[in-house]
C-alpha positions in Angstrom: -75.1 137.6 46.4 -73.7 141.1 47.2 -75.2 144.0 46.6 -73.0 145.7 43.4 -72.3 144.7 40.1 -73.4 140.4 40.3 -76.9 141.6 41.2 -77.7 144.8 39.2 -76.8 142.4 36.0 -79.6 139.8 37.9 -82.7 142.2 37.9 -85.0 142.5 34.9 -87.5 145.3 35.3 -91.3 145.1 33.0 -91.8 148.5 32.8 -94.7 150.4 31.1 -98.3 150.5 32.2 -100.4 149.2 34.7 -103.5 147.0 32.8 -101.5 146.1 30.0 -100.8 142.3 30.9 -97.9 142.5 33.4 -99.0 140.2 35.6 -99.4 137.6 32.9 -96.0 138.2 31.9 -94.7 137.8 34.8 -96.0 134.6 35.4 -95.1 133.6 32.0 -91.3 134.4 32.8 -92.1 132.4 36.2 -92.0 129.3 34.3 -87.9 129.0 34.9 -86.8 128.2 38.0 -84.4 130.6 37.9 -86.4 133.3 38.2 -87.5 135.3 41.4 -90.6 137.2 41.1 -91.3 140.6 42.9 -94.7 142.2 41.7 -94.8 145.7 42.3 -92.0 147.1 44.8 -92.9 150.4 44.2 -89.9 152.0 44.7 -90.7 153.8 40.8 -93.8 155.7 42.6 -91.8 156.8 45.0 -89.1 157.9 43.3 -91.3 160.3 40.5 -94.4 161.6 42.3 -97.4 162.9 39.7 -98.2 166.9 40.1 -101.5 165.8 41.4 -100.3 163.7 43.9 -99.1 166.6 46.2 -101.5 169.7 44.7 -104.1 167.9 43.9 -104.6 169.7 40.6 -106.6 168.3 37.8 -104.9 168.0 34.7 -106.3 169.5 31.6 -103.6 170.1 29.4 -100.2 169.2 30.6 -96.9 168.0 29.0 -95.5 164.6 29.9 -92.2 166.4 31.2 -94.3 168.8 33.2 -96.5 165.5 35.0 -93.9 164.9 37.5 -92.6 167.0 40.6 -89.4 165.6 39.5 -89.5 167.7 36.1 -91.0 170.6 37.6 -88.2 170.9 40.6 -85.4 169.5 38.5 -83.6 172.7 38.5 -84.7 173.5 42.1 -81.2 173.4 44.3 -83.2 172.5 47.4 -85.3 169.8 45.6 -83.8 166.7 46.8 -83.6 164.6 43.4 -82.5 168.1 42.2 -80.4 168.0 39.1 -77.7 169.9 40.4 -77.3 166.7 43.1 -77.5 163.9 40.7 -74.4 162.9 41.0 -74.3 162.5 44.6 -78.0 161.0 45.4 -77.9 158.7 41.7 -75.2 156.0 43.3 -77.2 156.5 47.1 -80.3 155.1 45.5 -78.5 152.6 43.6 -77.2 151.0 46.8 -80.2 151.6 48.6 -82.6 149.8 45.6 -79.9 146.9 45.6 -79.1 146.5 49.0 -83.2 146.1 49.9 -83.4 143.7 46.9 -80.6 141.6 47.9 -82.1 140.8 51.4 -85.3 139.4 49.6 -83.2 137.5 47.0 -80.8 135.8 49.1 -84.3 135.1 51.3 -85.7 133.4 48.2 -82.2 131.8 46.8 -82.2 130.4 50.5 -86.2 129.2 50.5 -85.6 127.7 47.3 -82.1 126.7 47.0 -81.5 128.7 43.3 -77.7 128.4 42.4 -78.5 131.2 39.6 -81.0 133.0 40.1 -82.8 136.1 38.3 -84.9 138.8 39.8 -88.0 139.7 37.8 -89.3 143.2 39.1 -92.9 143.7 37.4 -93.3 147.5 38.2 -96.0 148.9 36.4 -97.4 151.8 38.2 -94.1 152.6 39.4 -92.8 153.3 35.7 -93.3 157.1 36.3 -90.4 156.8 37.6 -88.2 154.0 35.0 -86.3 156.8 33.9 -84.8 157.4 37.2 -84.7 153.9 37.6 -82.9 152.6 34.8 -80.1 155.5 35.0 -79.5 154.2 38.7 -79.3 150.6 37.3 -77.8 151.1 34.2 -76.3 147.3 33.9 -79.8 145.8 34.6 -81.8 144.9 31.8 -85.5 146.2 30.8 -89.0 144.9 29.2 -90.6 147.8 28.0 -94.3 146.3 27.9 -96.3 148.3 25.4 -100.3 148.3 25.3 -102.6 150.4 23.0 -103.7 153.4 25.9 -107.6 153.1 25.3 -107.2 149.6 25.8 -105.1 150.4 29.3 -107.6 153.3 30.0 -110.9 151.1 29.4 -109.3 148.8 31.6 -109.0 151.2 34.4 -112.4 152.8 33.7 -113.8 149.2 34.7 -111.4 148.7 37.7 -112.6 152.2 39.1 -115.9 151.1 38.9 -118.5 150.0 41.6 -118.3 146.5 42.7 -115.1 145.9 41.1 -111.6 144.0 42.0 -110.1 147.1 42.8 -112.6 148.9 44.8 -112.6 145.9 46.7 -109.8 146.6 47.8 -109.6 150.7 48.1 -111.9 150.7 51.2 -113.1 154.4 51.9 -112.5 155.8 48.2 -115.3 156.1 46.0 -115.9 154.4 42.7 -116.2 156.5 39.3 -119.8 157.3 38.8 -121.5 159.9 36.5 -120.3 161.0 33.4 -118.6 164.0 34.7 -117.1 162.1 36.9 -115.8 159.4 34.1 -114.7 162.4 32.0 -112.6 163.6 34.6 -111.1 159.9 34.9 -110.3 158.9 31.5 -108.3 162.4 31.0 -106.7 161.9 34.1 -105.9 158.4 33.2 -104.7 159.8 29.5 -102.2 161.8 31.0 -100.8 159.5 33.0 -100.5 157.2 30.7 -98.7 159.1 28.2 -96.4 160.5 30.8 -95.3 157.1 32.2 -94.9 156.2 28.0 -93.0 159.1 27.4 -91.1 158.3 30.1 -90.1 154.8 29.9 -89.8 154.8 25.6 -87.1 157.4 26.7 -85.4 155.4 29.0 -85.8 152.6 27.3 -83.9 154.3 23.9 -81.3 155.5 26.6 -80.6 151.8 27.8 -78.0 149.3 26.2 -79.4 148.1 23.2 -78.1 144.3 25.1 -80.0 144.7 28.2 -83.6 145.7 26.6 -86.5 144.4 24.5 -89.6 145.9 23.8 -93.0 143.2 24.0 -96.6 144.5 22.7 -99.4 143.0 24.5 -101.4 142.2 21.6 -98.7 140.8 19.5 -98.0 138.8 23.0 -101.5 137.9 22.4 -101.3 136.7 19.4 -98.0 134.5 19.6 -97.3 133.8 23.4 -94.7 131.0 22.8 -92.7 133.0 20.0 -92.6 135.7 22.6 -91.3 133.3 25.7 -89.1 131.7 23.5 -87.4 135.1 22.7 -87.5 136.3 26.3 -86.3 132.7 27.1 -83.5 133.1 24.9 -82.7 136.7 25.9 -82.4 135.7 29.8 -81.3 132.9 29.4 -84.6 131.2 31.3 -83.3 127.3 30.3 -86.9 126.6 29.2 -87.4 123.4 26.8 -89.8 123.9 24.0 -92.2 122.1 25.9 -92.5 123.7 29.0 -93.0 127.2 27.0 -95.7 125.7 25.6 -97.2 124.2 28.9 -96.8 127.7 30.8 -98.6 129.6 27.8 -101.2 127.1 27.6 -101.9 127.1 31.5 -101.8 130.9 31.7 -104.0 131.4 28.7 -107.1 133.4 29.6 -110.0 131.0 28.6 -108.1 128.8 31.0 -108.8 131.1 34.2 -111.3 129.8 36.5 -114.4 131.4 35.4 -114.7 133.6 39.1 -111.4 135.4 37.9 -112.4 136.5 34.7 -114.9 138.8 33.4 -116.1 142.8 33.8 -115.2 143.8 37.7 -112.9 141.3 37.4 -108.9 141.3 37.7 -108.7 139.5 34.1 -110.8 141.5 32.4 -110.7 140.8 29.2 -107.9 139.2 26.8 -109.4 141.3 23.9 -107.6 144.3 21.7 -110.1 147.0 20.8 -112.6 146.5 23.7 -112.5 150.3 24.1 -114.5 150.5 21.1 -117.7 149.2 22.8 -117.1 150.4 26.6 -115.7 153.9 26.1 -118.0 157.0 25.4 -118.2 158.8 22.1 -117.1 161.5 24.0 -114.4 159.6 26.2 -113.1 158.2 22.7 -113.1 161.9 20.9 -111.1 162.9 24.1 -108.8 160.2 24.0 -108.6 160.7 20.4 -107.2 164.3 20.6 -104.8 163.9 23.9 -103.4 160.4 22.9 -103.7 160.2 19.0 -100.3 161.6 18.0 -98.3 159.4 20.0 -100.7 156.3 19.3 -99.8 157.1 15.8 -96.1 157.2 16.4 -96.5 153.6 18.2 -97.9 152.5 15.2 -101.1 151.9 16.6 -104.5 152.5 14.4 -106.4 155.3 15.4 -109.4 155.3 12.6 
């Protein structure tokens, strides 16, 4: 497989949040043999870089397009993603993001003996960046994976808390803990989610209409195999009725051993509208005012 046009049409990116069910959707979609999984490359986060990463900078009140260095150096000539450059640095990351991802497909194509495979890229956190992405890889295609933010947000508020999955792993960082400190959280976790919707909504809109679909976690929820079999359909996967079945029904939460699944817990929680009960009054009034409009626009209830 080279590294131009065959395998740009190969990759399929889920874009959209973090906490919002990519990781079951990506093992749904692993049902097909065909299909090479790479769970978070990262290369989106380090492409578009958040304000706060670099000044460190709380955000009280800040545009999506002003969230990113990217969109605050755009016009900066010495800015190296600079506007002014795109043209030369847009097809230099093209062939650096394929010619990385070709090494680790033809390893799996050769580990697995695939005669036609497709790449799924789950790249949640790095969909600050999907925008820049999906301009440099304009012929591959894109699942734009849509959860309701104080769902995503409760989520994180539980995975930033002490003794959980995630702290587990983030050795020498400390766990959210007062109120002020959870205030501070959940609006820093607002903006970022609305910038990294804003974000990929517009690139998805930008993208060929053939190479994208748009999937709502909670209508995934709801109808798992209607959902597979239009993903299945859309890729091409070669699933039989039956094995969309039998991949839903394996990956279905209640099925998770028991260890896996719970508050602190990787799988949380399979439930829409758990913010209701977890977040705050005042974490949900805040949330209310910084993500309500576009909640609204998503169609999303917000009484």
């Amino acid at each position: 497989m080279t590294t131009g046009e065959d395998l740009e049409e190969r990759l399929v990116w889920i874009l959209g949040s973090p906490r919002s069910g990519s990781t079951w959707l990506l093992g749904l979609l692993k049902a097909s043999p065909r299909v090479i999984a790479i769970d978070e490359p990262a290369i989106g986060s380090h492409i578009a870089i958040p304000v706060t990463s670099i000044t460190g900078v709380r955000p009280v009140r800040v545009a999506p397009d002003r969230f990113r260095v990217n969109d605050l150096r755009s016009d900066a000539p010495d800015y190296f993603f600079a506007r002014r450059y795109e043209h030369v640095w847009r097809p230099l990351l093209r062939d650096l993001i394929l010619g990385r991802l070709a090494a680790q497909v033809a390893d799996a194509v050769a580990e697995r003996k695939i005669d036609d495979p497709i790449c799924v890229l789950k790249e949640p956190h790095g969909s600050i960046g999907s925008d820049v992405l999906m301009a440099a890889l304009p012929r591959s295609r894109m699942i734009f994976l849509l959860r309701d933010g104080r769902d995503v947000i409760d989520s994180e508020v539980d995975a930033a808390s002490a003794g959980s999955w995630a702290m587990s792993i983030l050795e020498g960082y400390a766990p959210v803990g007062n109120a002020a400190d959870r205030e501070a959280f959940v609006r820093e976790r607002a903006h970022a989610w609305l910038a990294r919707t804003v974000i990929t909504e517009a690139a998805y809109q930008r993208h060929p209409p053939d190479r994208r679909m748009r999937v709502r976690y909670e209508d995934l929820l709801q109808d798992a195999e209607k959902h597979l079999g239009a993903l299945d359909a859309w890729l091409d996967l070669r699933l039989e009725a039956p094995e969309i079945r039998d991949r839903v029904g394996k990956t279905q939460f209640g099925r998770l051993r028991p260890e896996v699944r719970g508050c602190g817990r990787f799988a949380r929680a399979a439930t829409p509208g758990l913010w209701r009960q977890n977040l705050r009054p005042s974490e949900q009034a805040l949330l209310e005012e910084m993500l309500g409009p576009k909640l609204r626009e998503l169609g999303y209830d917000v009484a």
